[in-house]
N, C-alpha and C positions, 0 to 999 in steps of 0.2 A: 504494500500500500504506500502511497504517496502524498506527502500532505506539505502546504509551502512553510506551514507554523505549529509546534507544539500549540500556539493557545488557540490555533484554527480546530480543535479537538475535542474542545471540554469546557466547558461555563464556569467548572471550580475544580479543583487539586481532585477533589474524590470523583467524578466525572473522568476525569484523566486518567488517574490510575484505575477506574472500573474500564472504562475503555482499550487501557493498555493491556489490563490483565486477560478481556475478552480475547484481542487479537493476539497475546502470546500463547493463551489456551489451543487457539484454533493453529497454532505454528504460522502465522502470518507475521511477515519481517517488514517493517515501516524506516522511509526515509522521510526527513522531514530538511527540506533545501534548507530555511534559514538556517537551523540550528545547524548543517551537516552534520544529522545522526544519521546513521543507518542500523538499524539491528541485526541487521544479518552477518556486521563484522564483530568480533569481540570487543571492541571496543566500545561500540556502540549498545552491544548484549549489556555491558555494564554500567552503560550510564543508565539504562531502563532498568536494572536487576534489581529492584525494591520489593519482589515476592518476598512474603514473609515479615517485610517491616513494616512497621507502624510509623508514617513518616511527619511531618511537624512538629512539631514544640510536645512538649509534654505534659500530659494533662497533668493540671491544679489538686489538688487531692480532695475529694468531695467534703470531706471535715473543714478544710480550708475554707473550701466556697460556703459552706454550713457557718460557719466562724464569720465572714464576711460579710454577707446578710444580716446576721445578728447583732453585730457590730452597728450598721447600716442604721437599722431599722432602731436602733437604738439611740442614733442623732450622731455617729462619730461622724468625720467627716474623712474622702477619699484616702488623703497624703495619709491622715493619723491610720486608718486600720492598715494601710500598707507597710508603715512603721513598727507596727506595734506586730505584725504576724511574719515579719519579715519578705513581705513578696514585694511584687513592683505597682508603683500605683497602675499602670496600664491592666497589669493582672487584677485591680481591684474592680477598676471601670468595666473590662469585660465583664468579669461575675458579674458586676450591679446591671448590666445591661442587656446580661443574657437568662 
């Protein structure tokens, strides 16, 4: 298969990797012009080889996000429960926002 873009692919990361992992199931080797991958050479086999991983950031540990909320709902404010539980305010504003 032939495609001019990785993000001509997939709307989101998991989109993409359900995609890749279809066409690696089915033994179908994808070139992609911009990027120059091809999977059909080793090299390429390995820039796609994420079978088996779990890939982004790592999830927040649900006690955490439970801790956070609580906090929250309690009237802290963002910086402080970031402070006080040691993560990053950005990791607080997701929880609070998801």
């Amino acid at each position: 298969m032939v495609a001019w873009s990785v993000d001509r692919l997939g709307r989101s990361l998991q989109d993409l990797v359900a995609f890749l992992a279809d066409l690696q199931s089915k033994k179908i080797d994808l070139y992609l012009h911009q990027q120059a991958v091809d999977t059909s050479t080793p090299s390429g086999k390995a820039m796609f080889g994420a079978e088996g991983k779990t890939l982004g950031r790592p999830r927040t540990d649900p006690d955490v996000e439970a801790k956070v909320r609580e906090l929250a709902a309690g009237g802290m404010g963002k910086g402080r429960i970031a402070r006080t539980l040691g993560i990053g305010v950005s990791v607080t504003r997701r929880i609070l926002a998801g």
